[in-house]
N, C-alpha and C positions, 0 to 999 in steps of 0.2 A: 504494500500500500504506500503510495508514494502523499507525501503530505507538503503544499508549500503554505506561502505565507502572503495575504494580502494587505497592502499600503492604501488606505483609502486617499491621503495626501501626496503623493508623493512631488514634493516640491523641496527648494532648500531647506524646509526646518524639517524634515523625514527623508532627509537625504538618500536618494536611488543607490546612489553609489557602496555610501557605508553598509546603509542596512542590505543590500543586497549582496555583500561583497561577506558580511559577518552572517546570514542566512547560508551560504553556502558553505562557509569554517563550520556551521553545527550541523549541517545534514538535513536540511530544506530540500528538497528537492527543486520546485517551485518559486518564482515570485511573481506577484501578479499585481497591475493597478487598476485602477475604475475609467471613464469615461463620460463626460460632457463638456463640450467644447462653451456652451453655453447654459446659463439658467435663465431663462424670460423672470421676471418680477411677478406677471402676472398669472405665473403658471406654476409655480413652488405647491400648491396644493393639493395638485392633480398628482402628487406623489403616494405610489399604492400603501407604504409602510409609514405616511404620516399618520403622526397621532399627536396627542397635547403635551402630552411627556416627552416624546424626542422631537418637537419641529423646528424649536430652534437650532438646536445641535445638529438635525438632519439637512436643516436649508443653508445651513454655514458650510457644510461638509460639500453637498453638491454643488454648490457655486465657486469652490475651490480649487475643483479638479484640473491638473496642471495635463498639458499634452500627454498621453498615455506612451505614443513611440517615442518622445522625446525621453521621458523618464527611463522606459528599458534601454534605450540607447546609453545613457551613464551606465544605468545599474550592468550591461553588457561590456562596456569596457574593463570592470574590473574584475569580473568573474570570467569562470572557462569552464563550468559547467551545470551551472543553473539555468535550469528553464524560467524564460522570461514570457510572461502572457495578460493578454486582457481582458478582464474580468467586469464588463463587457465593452466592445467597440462598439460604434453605433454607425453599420455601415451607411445607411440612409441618407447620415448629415453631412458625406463629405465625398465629391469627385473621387469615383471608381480608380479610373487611371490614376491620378494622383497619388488613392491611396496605395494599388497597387504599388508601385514605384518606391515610395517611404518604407512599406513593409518588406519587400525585396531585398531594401537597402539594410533593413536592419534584421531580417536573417538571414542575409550574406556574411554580413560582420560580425552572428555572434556563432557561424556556422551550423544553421538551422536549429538551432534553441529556442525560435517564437511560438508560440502557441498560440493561433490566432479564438479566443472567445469570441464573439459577436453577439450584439442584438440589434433591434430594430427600435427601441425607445417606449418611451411611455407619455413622454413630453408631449402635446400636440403643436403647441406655440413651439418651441426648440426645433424639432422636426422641421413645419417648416417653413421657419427663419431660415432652415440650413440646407433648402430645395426638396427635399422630403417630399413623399407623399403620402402621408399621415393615414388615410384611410387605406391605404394598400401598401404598408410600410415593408412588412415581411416579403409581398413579390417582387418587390422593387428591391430588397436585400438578394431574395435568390437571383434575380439577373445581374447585380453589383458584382454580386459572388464569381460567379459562371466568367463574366470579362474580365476580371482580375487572374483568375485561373488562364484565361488565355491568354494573356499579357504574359504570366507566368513560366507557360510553357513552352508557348511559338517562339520561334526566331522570329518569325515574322508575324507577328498578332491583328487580326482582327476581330467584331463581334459585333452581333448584330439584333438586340436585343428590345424592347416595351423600352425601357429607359436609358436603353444607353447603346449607343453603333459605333461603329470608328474602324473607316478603310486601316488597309495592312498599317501598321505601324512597324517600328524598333522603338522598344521598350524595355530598358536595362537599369544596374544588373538584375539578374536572373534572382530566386532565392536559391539560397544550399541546397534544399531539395527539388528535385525534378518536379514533382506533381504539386511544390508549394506547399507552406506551412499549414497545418492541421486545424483546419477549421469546426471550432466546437458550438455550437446552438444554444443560446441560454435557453428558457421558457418553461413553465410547467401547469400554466392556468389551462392555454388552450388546448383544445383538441386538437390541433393541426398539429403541433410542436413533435410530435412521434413519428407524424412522416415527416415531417422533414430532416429530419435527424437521418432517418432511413433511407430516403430519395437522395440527399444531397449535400448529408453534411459528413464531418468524419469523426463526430460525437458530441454527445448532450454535456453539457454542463450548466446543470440547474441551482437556483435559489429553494432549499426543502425546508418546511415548520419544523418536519421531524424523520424518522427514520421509516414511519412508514407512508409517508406522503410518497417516497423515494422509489420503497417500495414498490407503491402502487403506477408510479411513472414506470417504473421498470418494466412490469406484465404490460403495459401497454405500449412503450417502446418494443418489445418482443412482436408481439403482435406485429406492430409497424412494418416491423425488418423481416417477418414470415410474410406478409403485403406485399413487398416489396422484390422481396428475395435478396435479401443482405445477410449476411455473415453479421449477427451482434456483437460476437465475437472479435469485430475486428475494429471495433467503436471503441474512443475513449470517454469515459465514463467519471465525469468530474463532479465532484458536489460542491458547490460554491457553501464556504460557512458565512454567517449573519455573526452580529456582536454576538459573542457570550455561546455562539455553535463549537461542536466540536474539539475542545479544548483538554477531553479526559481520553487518557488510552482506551477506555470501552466504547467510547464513542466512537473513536475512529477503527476500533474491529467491526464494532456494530454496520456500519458504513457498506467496509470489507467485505463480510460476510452479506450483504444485500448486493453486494456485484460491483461498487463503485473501485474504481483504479488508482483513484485518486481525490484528496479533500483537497482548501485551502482554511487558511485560518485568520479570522480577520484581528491584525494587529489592532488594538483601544487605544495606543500611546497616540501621539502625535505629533512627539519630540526627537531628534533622531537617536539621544542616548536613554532615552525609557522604552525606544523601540527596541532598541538592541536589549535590552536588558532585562521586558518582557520574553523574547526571543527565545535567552538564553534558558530563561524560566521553562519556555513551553517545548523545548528543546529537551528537559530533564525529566519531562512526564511524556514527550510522545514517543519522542526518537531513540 
C-alpha cells in the first residue's frame, strides 16, 4: 500500500521543495497538491463540504491555491523519487495544448513521476470565467483529455474534437512515458464516474466519508470495467484523505484490504517546519 502526503498550500510558507524533499527521507511514496487557479467572490458557497464551522478556514484555503505544476516542478527538483501529483487538476479551466505542453514538460524533468489527478470543478462562476462549459464540464474534460494524449504521443499531433481541433502540429517535449502520465478521475457522487474510469481513464481516485462508501464505488467501478471490458486490474486505485482521514495504520489496511493501491494524507500544518514535523509524526504510525 503505497501512502503519500497532501499540501493543501503549497506556496513559500509550505514550501514544495523542503516538505517534499523531507517526505521522501521518510518513505512517502507520494506528494500531491490541490487546484484552483481562481475563486469568484460570488461563488465561495456553492462549495459541497461548506459548513458554519469550516467556511472561513475552507474559503481562505481555496483562494490560496498557488499553480499546482508550478509547485511539483520545485518539489521535482529536489527529489528522485517521489511521485508528484494533482489532487485534482481542473482540466476544463485551462487551454488543452497548453496544458499538454506544461505537463510534458514536467514529467520529462522528473522522468515520469507525474501523476496526473483530474477533475472537472464544482465552481460554476470559476469554470466559466476560465472558458468552461459548466453544464457539460466532464465531456468537454474527456475530449481535453483525448488531445492532450495526442499531443503526447504523435510526432506529428493532430485532433479533432466538440471543443477543441488543431491541424498537424509539433508539440514538444514529449512526457517520459510513451502513452503519457497516468491519468486518475476524481468523483464519487455520480453515476457516470464508473464509466468513465472504465472507458477512459487509467484510474479513480476519489474523495470517500468512509471505508464503505469506497466500498460500495468499488462493486460498481467493477461492474463499469465488466461494461466495458477493462482489466480493473490494471487501474490505479487512489483514495484521496479529507482532514483528520486516514491517519491510523488500521485505517490505511482497512483501505488495502477494500482494493485501494494507494491513500494520501492530508497535511493540517501550514507552516513548512510543522509540516515537516507532523510528517515525521505520521511517518512513525504508518510507514
Amino acid at each position: 500500500m503505497d501512502i503519500g502526503v497532501f499540501s493543501s498550500m503549497p506556496s513559500s510558507g509550505a514550501d514544495p521543495a523542503i516538505v517534499a524533499k523531507r517526505a521522501e527521507e521518510l518513505g512517502f511514496e507520494s506528494y500531491w497538491v490541490p487546484d484552483h487557479p481562481i475563486l469568484p467572490v460570488d461563488g465561495e458557497k456553492e462549495y459541497p463540504g461548506l459548513t458554519a464551522d469550516n467556511a472561513e478556514s475552507v474559503r481562505y484555503l481555496l483562494s490560496h491555491i498557488p499553480d499546482p505544476l508550478m509547485a511539483l516542478a520545485r518539489a521535482g527538483a529536489v527529489t528522485t523519487t517521489l511521485k508528484l501529483g494533482t489532487g485534482v487538476y481542473l482540466v476544463p479551466e485551462r487551454n488543452p495544448i497548453i496544458s499538454a505542453q506544461q505537463i510534458a514538460t514536467l514529467d520529462d524533468a522528473v522522468h515520469g513521476r507525474f501523476l496526473f489527478g483530474i477533475g472537472a470543478g464544482w465552481n460554476e462562476a470559476e469554470c466559466e470565467m476560465l472558458g468552461g462549459d459548466f453544464a457539460h464540464r466532464w465531456g468537454q474534460t474527456k475530449d481535453f483529455i483525448a488531445s492532450m494524449r495526442a499531443l503526447w504521443q504523435d510526432g506529428e499531433s493532430e485532433y479533432s474534437g466538440k471543443y477543441i481541433e488543431f491541424s498537424p502540429v509539433h508539440c514538444y517535449p514529449k512526457p517520459a512515458r510513451k502513452e503519457g502520465p497516468p491519468v486518475l478521475l476524481g468523483g464519487i457522487t455520480s453515476p457516470y464516474v464508473y464509466r468513465r474510469v472504465a472507458e477512459w481513464g487509467d484510474g479513480w481516485a476519489p474523495l470517500v466519508p468512509d471505508i464503505s462508501a469506497f466500498e460500495a464505488g468499488m462493486d460498481k467501478l467493477k461492474q463499469a470495467c465488466d461494461g466495458a471490458g477493462r482489466d480493473m486490474n490494471s487501474l490505479d486505485l487512489t483514495v484521496f484523505g479529507m482532514t483528520g482521514q486516514w491517519r491510523k495504520a488500521d485505517d490505511v489496511s482497512a483501505l488495502e484490504k477494500a482494493g485501494a493501491n494507494r491513500t494520501t494524507i492530508w497535511l493540517n500544518a501550514n507552516a513548512t517546519e510543522d509540516i515537516v514535523t507532523e510528517m515525521e509524526a505520521l511517518a512513525k504510525e504508518l510507514l
